[in-house]
N, C-alpha and C positions, 0 to 999 in steps of 0.2 A: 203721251205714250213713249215718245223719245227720252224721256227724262228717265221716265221709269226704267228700260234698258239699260240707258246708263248706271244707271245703282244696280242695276243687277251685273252689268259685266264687270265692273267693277270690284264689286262682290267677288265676282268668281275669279279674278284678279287676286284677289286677295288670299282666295281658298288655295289656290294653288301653290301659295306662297308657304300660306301657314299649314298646308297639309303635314310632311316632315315632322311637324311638332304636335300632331292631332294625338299620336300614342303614348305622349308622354303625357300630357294633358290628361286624356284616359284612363292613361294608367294598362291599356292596352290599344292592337287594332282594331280601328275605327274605316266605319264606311260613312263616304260623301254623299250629298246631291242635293242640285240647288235647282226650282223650278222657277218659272213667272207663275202666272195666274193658271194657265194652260198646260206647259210640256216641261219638261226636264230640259235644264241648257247646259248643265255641268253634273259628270259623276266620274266619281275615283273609289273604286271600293277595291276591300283588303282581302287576301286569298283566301280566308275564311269565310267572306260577308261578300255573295254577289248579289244584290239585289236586282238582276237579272234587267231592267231599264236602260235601258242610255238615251242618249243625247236627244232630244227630238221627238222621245215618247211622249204621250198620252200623261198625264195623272191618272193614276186607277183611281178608280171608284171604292170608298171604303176603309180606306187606310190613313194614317197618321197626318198624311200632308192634306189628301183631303180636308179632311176634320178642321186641320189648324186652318184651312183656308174659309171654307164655312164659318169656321168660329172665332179667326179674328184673334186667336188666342195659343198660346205654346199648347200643344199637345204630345204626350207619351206612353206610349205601349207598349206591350208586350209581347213578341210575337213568336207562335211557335212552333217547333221546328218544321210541322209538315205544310207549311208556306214556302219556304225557301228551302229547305235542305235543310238549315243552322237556325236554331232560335237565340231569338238578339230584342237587344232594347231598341226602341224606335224615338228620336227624338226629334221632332219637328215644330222650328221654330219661324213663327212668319218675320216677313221681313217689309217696312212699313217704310211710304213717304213720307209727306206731309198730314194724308188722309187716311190712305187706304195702303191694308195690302195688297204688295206688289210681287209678291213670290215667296217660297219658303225654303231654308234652311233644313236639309233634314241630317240628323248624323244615325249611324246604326252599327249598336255595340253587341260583340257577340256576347250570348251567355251562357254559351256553352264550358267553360270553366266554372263561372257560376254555379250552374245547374249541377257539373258535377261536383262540385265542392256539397252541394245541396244534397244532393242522391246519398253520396259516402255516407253524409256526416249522419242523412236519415236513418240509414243502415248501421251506424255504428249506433246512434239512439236506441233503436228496437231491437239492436242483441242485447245493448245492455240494460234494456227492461226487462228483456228477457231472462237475462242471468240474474239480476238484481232478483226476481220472480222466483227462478230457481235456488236462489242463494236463501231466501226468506223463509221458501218450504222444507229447505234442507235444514233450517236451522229451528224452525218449529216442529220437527219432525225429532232432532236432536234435541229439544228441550222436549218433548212428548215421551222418549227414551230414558231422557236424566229423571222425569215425574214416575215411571215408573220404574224405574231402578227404585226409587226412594221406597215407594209400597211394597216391592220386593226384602229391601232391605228391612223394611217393619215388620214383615210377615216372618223373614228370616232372625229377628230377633226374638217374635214370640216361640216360635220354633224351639230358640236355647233354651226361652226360661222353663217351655214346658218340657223341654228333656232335663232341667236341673232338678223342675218337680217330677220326674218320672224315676230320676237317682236316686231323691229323697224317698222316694216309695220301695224302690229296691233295696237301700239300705234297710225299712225298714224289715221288708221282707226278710234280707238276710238275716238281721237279728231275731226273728222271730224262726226261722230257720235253725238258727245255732242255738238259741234256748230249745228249739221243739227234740235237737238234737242232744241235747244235754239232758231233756229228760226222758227222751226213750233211752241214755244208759242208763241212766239212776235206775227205772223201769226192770232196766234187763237186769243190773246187778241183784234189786228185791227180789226178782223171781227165781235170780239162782238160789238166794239164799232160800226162799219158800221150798225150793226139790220140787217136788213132784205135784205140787199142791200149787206150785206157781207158773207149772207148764205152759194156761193159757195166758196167760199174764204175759209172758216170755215173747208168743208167738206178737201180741200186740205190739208188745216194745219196740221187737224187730221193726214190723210194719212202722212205728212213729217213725223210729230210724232210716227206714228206707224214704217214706217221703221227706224227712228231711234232708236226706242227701239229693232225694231229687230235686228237689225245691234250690237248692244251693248250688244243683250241675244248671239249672234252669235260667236263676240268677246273675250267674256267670255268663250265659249267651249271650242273655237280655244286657246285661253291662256291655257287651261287646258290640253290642249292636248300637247300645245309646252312644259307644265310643265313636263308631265310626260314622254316626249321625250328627255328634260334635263336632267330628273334625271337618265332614263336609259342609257341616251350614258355614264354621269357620272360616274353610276356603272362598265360600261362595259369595260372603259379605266382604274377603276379601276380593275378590272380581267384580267385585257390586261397587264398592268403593272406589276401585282402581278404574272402574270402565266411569263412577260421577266425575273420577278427575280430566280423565281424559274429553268426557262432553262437556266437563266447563271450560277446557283449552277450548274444542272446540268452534263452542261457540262464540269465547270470544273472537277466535278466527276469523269467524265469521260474519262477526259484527263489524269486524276488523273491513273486509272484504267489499262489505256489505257500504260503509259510509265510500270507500276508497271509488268505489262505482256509480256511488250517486254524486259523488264529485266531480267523475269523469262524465258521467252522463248531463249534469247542468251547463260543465264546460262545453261540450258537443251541440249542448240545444243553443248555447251562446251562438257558437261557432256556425249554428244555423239560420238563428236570428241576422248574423252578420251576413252571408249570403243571399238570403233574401233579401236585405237591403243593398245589394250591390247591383 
């Protein structure tokens, strides 16, 4: 049993030496404490990390030195925050004679930066799945747009052709118009020359004449109307067209947007993975 002590004061000889350099080893601060079999005989913990023991204590029941003393073997945990105040890594290593363990070594690393390195980087992950989410419906939403502008624009082309065939019909109309009007004069002039014998003849003539002036004020509406039906399918295919260029910018935008995030989003899960391993 004497022996035993002695490698443990020893030990703690030593801890105290090499504490100073325990942060940089780390890479942060670090909390001490060295037991025998039984009680705590050395602690130094850092103003982050009180693991609330000293000198003289008990080993509790349940915890990392425990375990390693039971088991004869390094044991590490994870502890969290509503134990101590601070959640931190537990690292308990026995410490051996000839035979047996004779006490253990425990170190405890805070991970509270960890953690929050961990929390941000989760949070930045699930906006930007979340936007990545957003960006994909805005953008098939935009291609659902561009599909039908396109139908639009078909339907706006049948549109011309059937007002070009509807000109076609006007023209004819007009010529048939101006021949029906060329022969109610002929008409009118035979019945002058008939006198009185071609009175009714006369009154007909008129009548041809009159519808075919109406026919040809008629004509003239209807033209005015297919004009102004031209110029707006015209406009309209041109807004049809100008809004397809605008959602193929768009989208590439947004495809643009869209890889820039999933870029950012794998780096972040990196940057998560990394955390967890710390």
């Amino acid at each position: 049993m004497g022996d035993q002590n002695i490698i443990i004061e020893k030990l703690v000889e030593a801890f105290k030496n090499l504490q100073p350099y325990l942060k940089i080893l780390f890479e942060s601060e670090v909390s001490v404490a060295i037991t025998d079999q039984e009680k705590f005989v050395y602690v130094n913990y850092c103003d982050k990390l009180d693991l609330k023991s000293q000198s003289g204590d008990l080993i509790p029941a349940g915890g990392a030195i425990r375990d390693a003393l039971n088991n004869k073997r390094e044991v590490i945990k994870e502890v969290p925050k509503q134990v101590y105040g601070t959640p931190f890594k537990s690292f308990a290593i026995p410490v051996k004679d000839a035979n047996n363990v004779i006490g253990i070594v425990v170190f405890g690393k805070s991970l509270e930066k960890k953690n929050s390195l961990t929390g941000i980087t989760k949070e930045v992950v699930d906006s930007l799945t979340e936007m990545s989410g957003a960006i994909n419906h805005i953008a098939e939403a935009v291609q659902s747009l561009a599909l039908m502008n396109e139908e639009l624009l078909v339907e706006s082309n049948k549109t011309n052709d059937q007002v070009e065939e509807i000109k076609n019909v006007v023209k004819v109309v007009e010529a048939i118009a101006s021949q029906t009007n060329l022969l109610g004069l002929n008409a009118a002039i035979e019945a002058a020359r008939a006198g009185e014998n071609g009175r009714g003849f006369s009154i007909v003539a008129q009548e041809i004449r009159n519808l075919s002036n109406s026919s040809s004020e008629s004509m003239k509406k209807i033209r005015e109307v297919i004009d102004n039906i031209t110029k707006s399918t015209q406009s309209i295919n041109g807004k049809i067209v100008q809004f397809n260029d605008i959602s193929q910018n768009q989208s590439a935008s947004l495809e643009e947007m869209a890889a820039s995030i999933t870029e950012i989003n794998n780096t972040s899960k990196l940057l998560e993975d990394i955390g967890n391993s710390l």
